[in-house]
C-alpha positions as CSV (number, residue, x, y, z in Angstrom):
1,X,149.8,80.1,143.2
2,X,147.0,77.6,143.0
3,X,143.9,78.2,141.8
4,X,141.0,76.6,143.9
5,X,137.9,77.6,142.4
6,X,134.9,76.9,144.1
7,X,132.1,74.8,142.4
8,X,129.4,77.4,142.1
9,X,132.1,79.7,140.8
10,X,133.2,77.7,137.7
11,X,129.4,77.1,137.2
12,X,128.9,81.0,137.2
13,X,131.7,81.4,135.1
14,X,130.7,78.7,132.7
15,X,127.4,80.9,132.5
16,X,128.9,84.0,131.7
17,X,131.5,82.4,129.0
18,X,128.5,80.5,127.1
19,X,126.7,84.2,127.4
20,X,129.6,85.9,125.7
21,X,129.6,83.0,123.4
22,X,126.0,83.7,122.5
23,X,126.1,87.4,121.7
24,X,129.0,86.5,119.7
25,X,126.9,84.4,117.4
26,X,123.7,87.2,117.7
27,X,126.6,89.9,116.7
28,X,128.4,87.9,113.9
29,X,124.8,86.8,112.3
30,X,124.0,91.0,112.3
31,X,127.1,91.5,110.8
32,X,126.1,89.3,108.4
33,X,122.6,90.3,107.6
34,X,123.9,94.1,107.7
35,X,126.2,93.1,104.8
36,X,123.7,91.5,102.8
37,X,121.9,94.8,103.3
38,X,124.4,97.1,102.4
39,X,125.2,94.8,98.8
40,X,121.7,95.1,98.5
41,X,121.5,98.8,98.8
42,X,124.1,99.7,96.6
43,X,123.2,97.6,94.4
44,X,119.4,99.3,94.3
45,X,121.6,102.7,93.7
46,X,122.8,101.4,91.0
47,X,120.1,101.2,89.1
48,X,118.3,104.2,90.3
49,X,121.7,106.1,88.9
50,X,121.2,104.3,85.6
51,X,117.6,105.1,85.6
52,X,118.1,109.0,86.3
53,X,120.8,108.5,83.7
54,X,118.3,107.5,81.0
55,X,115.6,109.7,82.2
56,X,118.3,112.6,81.8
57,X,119.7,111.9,78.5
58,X,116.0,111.4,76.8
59,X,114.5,114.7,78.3
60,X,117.6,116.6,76.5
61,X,116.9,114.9,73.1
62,X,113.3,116.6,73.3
């Protein structure tokens, strides 16, 4: 089978794919700025933990 697709066709499809392509890139850079985030967060636990850590172990000494 032969494929004849029209002109306006393969312009509508050219459309769509760099669409797709776009939200791609929008998704992957989320992705990225969610992971930077989330390092970010635990990281901030962290130190709260150590913090409530220290706060614990000097109200016992008193």
């Amino acid at each position: 089978m032969i494929n004849t697709m029209k002109p306006h066709q393969a312009d509508i499809l050219a459309s769509e794919l760099a669409n797709a392509r776009e939200r791609i890139n929008r998704t992957e850079l989320a992705i990225e700025r969610t992971e930077e985030m989330l390092a970010e967060n635990l990281a901030l636990r962290g130190r709260i933990r150590t913090a409530v850590e220290a706060a614990e172990r000097f109200s016992f000494r008193g």
